[in-house]
C-alpha positions in Angstrom: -3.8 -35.2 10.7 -5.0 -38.2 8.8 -8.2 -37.5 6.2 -10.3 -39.8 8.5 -9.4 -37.6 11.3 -10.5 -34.4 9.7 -13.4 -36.0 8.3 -14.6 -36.6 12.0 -13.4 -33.7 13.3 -15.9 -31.9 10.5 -18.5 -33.7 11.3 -18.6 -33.4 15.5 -18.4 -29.6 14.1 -22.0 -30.9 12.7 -20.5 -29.9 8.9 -19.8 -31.8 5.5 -16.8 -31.9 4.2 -18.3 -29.7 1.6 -19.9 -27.4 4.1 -16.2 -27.0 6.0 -15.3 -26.1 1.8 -17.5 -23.3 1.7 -17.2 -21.6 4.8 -13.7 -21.3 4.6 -14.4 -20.0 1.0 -12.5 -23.0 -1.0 -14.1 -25.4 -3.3 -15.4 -28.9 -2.2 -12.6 -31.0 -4.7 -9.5 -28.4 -3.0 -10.4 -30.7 0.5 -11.1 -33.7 -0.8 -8.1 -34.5 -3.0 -6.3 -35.0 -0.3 -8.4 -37.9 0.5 -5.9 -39.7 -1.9 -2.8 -38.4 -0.1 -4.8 -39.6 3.5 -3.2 -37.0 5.3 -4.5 -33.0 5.1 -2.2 -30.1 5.2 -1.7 -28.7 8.7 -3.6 -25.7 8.2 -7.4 -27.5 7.7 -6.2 -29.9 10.4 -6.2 -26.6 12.9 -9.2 -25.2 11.5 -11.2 -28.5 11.6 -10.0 -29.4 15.5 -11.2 -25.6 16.5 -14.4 -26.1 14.7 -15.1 -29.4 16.3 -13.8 -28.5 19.9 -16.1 -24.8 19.5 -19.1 -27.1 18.2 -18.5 -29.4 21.6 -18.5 -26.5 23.8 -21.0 -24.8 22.4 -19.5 -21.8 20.9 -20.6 -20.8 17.3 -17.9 -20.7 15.1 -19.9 -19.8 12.2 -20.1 -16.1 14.0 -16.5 -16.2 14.8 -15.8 -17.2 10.9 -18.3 -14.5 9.4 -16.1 -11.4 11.1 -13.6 -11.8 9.8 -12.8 -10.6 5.7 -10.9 -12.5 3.3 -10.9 -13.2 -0.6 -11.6 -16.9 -1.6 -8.5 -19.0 -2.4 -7.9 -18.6 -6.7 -7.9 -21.6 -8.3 -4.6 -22.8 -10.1 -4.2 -23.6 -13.5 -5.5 -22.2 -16.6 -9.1 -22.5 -16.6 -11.4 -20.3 -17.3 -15.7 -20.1 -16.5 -17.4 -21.0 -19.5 -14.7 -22.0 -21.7 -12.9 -26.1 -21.9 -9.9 -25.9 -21.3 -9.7 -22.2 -20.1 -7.3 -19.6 -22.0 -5.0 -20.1 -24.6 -1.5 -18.7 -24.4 -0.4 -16.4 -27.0 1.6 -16.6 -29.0 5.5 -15.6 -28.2 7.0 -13.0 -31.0 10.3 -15.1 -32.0 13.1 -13.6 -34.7 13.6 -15.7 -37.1 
């Protein structure tokens, strides 16, 4: 699905792209970064077409969304809350 697609899909679901980010419990910049690729990974395509086709029909899929439990997606790379440039590596014993 092209990133204009999803975009409209999100919104006849009546939700930013930054709502759509939280409910799913990933952070705003993980969705739209793939406004530069202009296509979305087929798993937020799903997930954005059920939203918008339960919004049209009148079904809350907020409801739907808040029974089921899962963790929020871990962010990659080394960063760390409070801290630039997150944790430093220690360093490796070596012989010498």
């Amino acid at each position: 699905m092209t990133y204009e697609e999803f975009r409209r899909q999100v919104g006849k679901a009546g939700l930013t792209v930054k709502d759509f980010a939280e409910l799913i419990k990933q952070t705003p910049n993980s969705i739209t970064n793939h406004a530069a690729d202009g296509e979305v990974p087929s798993h937020l395509a799903i997930i954005a077409a059920l939203m918008g086709d339960m919004a049209e029909a009148g079904v809350d899929f907020r409801a739907t969304l808040g029974r089921i439990e899962y963790a929020a997606s871990k962010p990659r790379g080394g960063a760390m809350k409070g801290r630039f440039g997150g944790s430093r590596q220690g360093d490796l014993p070596l012989p010498k």
